[in-house]
MIDOSE-1310 file (N, C-alpha, C; in nm, 2 decimals, decimal comma, always signed):
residues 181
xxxx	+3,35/+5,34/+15,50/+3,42/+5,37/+15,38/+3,50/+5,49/+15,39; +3,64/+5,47/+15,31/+3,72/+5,59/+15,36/+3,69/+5,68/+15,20; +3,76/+5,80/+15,20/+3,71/+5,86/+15,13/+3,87/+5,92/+15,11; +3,92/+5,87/+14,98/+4,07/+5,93/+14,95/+4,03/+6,08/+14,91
xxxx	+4,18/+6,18/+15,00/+4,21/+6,26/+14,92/+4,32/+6,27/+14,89; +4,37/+6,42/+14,75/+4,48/+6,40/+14,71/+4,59/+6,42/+14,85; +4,71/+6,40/+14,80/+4,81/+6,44/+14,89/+4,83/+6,64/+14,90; +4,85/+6,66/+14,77/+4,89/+6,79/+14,75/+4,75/+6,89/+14,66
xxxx	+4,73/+6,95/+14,71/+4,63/+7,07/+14,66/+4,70/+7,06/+14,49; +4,57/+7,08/+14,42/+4,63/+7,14/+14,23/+4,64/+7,24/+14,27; +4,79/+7,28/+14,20/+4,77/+7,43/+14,17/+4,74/+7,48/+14,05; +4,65/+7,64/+14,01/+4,60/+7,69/+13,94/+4,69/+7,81/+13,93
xxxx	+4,76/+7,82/+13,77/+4,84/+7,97/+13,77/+4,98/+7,96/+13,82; +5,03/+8,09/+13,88/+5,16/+8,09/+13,88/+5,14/+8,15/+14,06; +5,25/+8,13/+14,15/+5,26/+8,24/+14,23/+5,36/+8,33/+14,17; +5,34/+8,43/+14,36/+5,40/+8,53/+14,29/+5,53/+8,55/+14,27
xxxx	+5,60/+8,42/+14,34/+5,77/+8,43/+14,35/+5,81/+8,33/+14,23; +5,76/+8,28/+14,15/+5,72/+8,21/+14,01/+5,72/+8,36/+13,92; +5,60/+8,41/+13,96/+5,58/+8,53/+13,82/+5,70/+8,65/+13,84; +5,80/+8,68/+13,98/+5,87/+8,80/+13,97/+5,99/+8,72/+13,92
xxxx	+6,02/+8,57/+13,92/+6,13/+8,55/+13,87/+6,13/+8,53/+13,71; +6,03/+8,52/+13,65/+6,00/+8,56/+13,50/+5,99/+8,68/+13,46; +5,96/+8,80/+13,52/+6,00/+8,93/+13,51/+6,13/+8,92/+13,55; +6,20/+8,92/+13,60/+6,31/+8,90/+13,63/+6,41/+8,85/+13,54
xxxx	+6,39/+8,72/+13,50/+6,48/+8,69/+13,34/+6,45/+8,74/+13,25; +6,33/+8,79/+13,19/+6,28/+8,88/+13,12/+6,34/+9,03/+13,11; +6,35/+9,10/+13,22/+6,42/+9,17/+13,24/+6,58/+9,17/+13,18; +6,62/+9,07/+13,25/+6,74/+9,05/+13,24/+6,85/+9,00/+13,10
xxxx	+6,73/+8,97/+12,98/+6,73/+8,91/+12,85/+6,74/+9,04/+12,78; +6,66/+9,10/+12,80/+6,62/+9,25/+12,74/+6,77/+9,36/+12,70; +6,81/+9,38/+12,88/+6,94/+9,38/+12,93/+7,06/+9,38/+12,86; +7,03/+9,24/+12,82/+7,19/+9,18/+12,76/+7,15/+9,23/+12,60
xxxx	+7,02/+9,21/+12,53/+6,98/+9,26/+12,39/+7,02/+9,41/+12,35; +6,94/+9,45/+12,41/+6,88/+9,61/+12,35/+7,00/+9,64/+12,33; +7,11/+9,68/+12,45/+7,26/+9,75/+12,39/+7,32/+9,69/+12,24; +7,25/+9,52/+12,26/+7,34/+9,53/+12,07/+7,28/+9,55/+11,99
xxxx	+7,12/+9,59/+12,01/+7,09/+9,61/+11,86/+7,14/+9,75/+11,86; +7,13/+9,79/+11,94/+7,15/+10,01/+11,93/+7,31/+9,97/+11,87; +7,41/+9,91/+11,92/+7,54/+9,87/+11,88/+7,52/+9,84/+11,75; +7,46/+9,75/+11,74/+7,42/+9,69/+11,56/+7,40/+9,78/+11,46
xxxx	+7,29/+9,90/+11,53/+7,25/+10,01/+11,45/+7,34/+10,09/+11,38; +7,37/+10,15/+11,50/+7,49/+10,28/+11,43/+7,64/+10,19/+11,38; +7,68/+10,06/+11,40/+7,73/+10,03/+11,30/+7,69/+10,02/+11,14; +7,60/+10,00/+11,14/+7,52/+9,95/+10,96/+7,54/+10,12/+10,98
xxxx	+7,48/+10,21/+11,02/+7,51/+10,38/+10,96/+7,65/+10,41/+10,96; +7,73/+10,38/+11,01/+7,89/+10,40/+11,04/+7,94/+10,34/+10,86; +7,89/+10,20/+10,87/+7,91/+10,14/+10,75/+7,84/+10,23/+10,63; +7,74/+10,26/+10,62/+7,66/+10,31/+10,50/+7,74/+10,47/+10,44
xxxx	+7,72/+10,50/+10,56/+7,83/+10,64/+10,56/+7,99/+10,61/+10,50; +8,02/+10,53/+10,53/+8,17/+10,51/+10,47/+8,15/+10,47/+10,35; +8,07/+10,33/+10,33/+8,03/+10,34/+10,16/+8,02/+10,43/+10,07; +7,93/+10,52/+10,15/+7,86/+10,66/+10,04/+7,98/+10,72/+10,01
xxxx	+8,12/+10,75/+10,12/+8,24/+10,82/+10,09/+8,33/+10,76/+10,01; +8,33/+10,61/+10,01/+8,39/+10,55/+9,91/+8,33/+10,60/+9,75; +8,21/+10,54/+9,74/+8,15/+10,53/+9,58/+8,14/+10,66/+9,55; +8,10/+10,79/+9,65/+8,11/+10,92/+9,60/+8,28/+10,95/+9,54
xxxx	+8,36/+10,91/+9,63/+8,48/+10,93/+9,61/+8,57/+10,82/+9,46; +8,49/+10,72/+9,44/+8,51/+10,64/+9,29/+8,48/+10,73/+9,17; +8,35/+10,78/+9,21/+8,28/+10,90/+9,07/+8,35/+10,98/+9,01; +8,41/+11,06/+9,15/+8,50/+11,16/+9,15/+8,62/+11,15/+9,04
xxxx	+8,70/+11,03/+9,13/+8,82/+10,99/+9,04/+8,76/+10,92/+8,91; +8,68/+10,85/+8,89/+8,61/+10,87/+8,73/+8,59/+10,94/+8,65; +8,49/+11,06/+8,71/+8,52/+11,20/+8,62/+8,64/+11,23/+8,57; +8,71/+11,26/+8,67/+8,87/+11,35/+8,66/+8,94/+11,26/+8,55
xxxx	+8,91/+11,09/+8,53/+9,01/+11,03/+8,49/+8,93/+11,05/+8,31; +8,83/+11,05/+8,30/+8,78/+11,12/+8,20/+8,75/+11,26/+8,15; +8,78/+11,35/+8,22/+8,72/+11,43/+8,20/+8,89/+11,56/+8,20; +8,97/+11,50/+8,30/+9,14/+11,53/+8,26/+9,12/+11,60/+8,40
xxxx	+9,00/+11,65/+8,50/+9,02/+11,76/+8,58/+8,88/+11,70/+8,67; +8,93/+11,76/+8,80/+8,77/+11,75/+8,86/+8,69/+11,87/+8,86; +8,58/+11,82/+8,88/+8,44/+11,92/+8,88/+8,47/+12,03/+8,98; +8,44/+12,16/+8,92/+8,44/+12,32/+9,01/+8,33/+12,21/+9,16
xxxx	+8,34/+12,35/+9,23/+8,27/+12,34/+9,37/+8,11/+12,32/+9,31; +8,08/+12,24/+9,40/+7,94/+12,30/+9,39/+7,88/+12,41/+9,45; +7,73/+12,44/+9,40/+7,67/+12,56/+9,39/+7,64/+12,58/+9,54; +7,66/+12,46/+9,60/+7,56/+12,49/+9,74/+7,55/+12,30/+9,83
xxxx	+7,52/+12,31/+9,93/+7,52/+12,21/+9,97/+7,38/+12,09/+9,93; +7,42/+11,96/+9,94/+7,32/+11,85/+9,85/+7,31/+11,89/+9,72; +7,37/+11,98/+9,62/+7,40/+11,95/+9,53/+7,49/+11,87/+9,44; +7,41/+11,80/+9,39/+7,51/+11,76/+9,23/+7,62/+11,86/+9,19
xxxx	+7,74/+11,83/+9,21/+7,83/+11,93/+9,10/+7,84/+11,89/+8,96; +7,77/+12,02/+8,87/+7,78/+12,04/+8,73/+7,86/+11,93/+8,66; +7,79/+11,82/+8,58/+7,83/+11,73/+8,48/+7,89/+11,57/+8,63; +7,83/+11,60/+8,70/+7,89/+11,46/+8,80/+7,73/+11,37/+8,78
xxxx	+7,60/+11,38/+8,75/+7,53/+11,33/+8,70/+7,52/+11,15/+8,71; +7,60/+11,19/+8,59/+7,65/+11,02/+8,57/+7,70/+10,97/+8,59; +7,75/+11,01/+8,72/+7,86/+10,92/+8,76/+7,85/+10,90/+8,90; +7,77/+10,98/+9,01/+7,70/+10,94/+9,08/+7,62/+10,83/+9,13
xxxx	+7,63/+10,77/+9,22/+7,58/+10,59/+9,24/+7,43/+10,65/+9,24; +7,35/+10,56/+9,21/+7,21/+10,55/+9,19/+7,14/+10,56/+9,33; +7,16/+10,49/+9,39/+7,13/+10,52/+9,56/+7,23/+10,66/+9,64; +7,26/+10,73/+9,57/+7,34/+10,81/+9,65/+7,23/+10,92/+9,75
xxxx	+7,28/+10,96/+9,87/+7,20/+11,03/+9,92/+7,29/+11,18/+9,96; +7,34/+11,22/+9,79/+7,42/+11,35/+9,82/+7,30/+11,42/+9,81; +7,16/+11,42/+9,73/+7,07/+11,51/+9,70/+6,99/+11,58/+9,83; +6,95/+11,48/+9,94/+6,91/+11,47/+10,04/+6,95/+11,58/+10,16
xxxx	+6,89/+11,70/+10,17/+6,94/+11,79/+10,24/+6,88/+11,72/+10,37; +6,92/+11,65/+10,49/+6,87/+11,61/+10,59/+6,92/+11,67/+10,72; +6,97/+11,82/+10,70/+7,06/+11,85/+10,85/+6,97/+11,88/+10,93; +6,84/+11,87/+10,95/+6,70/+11,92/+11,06/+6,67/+11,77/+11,09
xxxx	+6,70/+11,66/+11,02/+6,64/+11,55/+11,07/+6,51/+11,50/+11,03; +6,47/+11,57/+10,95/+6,31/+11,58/+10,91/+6,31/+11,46/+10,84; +6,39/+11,42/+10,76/+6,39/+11,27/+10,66/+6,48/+11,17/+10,73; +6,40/+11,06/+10,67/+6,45/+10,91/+10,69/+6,57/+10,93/+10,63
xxxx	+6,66/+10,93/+10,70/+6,82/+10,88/+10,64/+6,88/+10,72/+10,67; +6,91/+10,64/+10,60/+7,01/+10,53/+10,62/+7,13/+10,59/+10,74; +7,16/+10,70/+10,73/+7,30/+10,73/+10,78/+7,26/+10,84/+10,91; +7,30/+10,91/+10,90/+7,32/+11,02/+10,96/+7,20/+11,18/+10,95
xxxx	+7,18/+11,30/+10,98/+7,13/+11,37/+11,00/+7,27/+11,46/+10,89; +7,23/+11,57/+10,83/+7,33/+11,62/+10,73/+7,34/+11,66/+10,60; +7,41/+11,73/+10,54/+7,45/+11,79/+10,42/+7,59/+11,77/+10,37; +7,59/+11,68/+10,24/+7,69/+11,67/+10,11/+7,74/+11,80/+10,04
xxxx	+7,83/+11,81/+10,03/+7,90/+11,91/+9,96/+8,02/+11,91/+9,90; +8,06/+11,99/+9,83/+8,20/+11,89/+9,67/+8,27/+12,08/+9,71; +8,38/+12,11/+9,71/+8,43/+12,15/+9,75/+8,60/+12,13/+9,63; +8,53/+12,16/+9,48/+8,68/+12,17/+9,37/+8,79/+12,25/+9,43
xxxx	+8,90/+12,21/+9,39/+9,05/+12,30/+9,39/+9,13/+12,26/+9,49; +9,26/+12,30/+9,47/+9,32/+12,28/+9,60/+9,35/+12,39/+9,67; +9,40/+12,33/+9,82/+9,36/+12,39/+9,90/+9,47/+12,38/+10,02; +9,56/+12,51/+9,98/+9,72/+12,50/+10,03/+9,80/+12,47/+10,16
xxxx	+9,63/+12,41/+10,23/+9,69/+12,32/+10,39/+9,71/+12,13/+10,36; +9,65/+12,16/+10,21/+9,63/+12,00/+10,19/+9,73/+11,96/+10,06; +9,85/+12,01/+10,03/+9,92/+11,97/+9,91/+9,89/+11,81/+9,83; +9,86/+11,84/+9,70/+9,86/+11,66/+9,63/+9,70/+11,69/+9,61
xxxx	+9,64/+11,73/+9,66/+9,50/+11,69/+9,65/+9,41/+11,83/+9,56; +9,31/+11,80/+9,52/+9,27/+11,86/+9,43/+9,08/+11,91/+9,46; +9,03/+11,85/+9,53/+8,90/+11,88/+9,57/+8,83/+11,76/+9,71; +8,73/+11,80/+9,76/+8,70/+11,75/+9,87/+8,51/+11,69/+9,88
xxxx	+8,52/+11,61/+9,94/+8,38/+11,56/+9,94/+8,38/+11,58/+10,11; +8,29/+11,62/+10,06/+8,26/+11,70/+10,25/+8,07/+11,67/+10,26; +8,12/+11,65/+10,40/+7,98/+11,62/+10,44/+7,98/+11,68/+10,61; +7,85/+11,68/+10,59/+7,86/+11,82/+10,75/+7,70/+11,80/+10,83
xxxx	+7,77/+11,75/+10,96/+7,64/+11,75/+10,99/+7,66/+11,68/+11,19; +7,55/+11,75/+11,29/+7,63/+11,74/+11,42/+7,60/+11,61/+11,47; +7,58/+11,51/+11,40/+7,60/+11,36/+11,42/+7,72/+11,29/+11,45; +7,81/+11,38/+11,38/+7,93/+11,25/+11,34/+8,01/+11,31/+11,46
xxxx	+8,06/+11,21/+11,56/+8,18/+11,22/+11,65/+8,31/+11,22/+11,60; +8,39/+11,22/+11,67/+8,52/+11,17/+11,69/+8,51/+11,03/+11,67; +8,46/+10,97/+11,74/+8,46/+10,81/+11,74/+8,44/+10,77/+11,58; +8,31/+10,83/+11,55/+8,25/+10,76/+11,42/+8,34/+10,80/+11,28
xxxx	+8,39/+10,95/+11,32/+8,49/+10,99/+11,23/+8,60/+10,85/+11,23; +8,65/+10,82/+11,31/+8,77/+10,71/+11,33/+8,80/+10,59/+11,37; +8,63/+10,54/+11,32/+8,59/+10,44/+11,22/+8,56/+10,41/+11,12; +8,51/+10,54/+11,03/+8,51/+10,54/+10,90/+8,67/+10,58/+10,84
xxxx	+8,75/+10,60/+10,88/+8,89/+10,71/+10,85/+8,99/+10,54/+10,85; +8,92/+10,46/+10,97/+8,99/+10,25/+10,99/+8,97/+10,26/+10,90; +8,86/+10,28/+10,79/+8,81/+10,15/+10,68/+8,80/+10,21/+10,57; +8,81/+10,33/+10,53/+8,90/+10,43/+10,43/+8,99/+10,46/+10,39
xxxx	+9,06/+10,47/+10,49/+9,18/+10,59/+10,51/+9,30/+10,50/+10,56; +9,39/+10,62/+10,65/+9,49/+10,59/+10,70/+9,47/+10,51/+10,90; +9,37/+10,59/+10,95/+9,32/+10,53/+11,08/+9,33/+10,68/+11,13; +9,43/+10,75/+11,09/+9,43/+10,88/+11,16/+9,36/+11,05/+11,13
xxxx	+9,25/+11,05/+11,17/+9,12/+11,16/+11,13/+9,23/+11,31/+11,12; +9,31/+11,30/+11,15/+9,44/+11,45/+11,12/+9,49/+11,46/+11,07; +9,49/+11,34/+10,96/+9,63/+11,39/+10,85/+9,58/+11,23/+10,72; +9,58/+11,22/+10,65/+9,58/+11,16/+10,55/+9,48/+11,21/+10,43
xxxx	+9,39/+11,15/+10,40/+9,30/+11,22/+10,29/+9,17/+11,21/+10,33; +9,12/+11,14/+10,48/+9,01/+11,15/+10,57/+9,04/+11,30/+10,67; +8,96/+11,38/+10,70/+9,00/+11,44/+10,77/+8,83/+11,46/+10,91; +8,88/+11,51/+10,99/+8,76/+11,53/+11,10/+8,78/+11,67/+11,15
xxxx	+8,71/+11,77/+11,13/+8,69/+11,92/+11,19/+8,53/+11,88/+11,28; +8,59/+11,97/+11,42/+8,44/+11,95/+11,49/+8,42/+12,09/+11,56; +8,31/+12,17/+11,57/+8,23/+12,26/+11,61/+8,25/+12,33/+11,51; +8,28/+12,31/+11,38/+8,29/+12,43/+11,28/+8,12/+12,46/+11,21
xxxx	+8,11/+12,59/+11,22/+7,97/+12,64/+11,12/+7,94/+12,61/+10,95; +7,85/+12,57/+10,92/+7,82/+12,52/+10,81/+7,76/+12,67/+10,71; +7,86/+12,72/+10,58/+7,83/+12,85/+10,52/+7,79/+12,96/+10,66; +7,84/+13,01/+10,71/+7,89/+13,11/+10,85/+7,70/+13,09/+10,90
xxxx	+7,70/+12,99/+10,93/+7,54/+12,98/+11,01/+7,59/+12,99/+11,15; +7,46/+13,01/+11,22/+7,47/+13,01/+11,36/+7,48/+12,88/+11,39; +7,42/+12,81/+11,40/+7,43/+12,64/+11,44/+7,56/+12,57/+11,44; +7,62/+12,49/+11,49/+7,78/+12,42/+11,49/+7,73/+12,29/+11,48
xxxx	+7,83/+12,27/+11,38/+7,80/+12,12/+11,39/+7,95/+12,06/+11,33; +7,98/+11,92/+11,26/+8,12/+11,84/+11,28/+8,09/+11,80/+11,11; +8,27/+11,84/+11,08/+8,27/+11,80/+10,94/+8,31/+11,67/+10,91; +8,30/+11,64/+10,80/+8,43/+11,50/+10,79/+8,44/+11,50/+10,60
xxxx	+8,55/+11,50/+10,59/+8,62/+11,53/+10,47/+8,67/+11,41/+10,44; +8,67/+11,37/+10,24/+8,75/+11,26/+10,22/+8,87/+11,34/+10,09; +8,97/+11,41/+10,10/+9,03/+11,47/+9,99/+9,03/+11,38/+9,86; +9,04/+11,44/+9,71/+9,07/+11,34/+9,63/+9,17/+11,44/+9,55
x	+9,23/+11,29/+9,49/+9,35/+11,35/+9,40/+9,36/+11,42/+9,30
């Protein structure tokens, strides 16, 4: 009596030129991912940020269009300027002093500030929504300045200053300005 065996051994598991090529696509999937979500990211903040400069900048021209004039400076940075209140978007994050980073921001690391009057390098224009804080590049400036503005961060009613000091601090950090009329 013969006694069959199989042809081929069962295999149990994986080898190991089986398991590095799964590390391997694995790897390689990760790779192609990770860069767009970080891409994905700081767009939705690029985007949120320009929102906030838009609807801060709707308020503005609301007031004025009610009120015959816009609001003095404010007192200080992440403040409300006097009687802007209500007109302020509900989700706004001008209140939010975040230039240390210590808070969850949608946007950026930074400080809001309203900046009334004109201001004889900028003819036509009447006050400024300024926001300051050492997050915003060149780049990000002139992407939000595309989808605002004119495209060009040196001349229109977006503007971009970078290494300037925030109220004569020692720290430097990058402004970005939306003038209003």
């Amino acid at each position: 009596m013969k006694i069959k065996r199989p042809l081929h051994k069962q295999k149990h598991g994986l080898t190991l030129l089986e398991l590095v090529i799964v590390v391997a696509i694995i790897i390689l999937l990760a790779g192609i991912a990770v860069p767009s979500i970080f891409r994905g990211r700081r767009q939705a903040q690029i985007a949120a940020l320009g929102d906030e400069f838009r609807t801060d900048y709707e308020a503005f021209v609301m007031y004025a269009q009610e009120k015959g004039q816009l609001p003095a400076s404010a007192s200080g940075f992440s403040v409300i300027p006097t009687g802007m209140d209500l007109y302020m978007p509900k989700k706004s994050t001008w209140t939010i002093d975040n230039s240390d980073g210590s808070l969850t921001n949608p946007q950026f690391r930074g400080r809001w500030f309203w900046f009334g009057g004109p201001v004889p390098e900028y003819p036509g224009y009447n006050g400024f929504i300024m926001f300051y804080s050492p997050d915003i590049t060149a780049d990000v400036a002139q992407e939000i300045d595309n989808r605002l503005d004119d495209g060009n961060v040196n001349g229109g009613a977006m503007r971009y200053l970078s290494g300037a000091s925030a109220s004569g601090g020692s720290s430097t950090g990058n402004w970005l300005y939306f003038a209003v009329q």
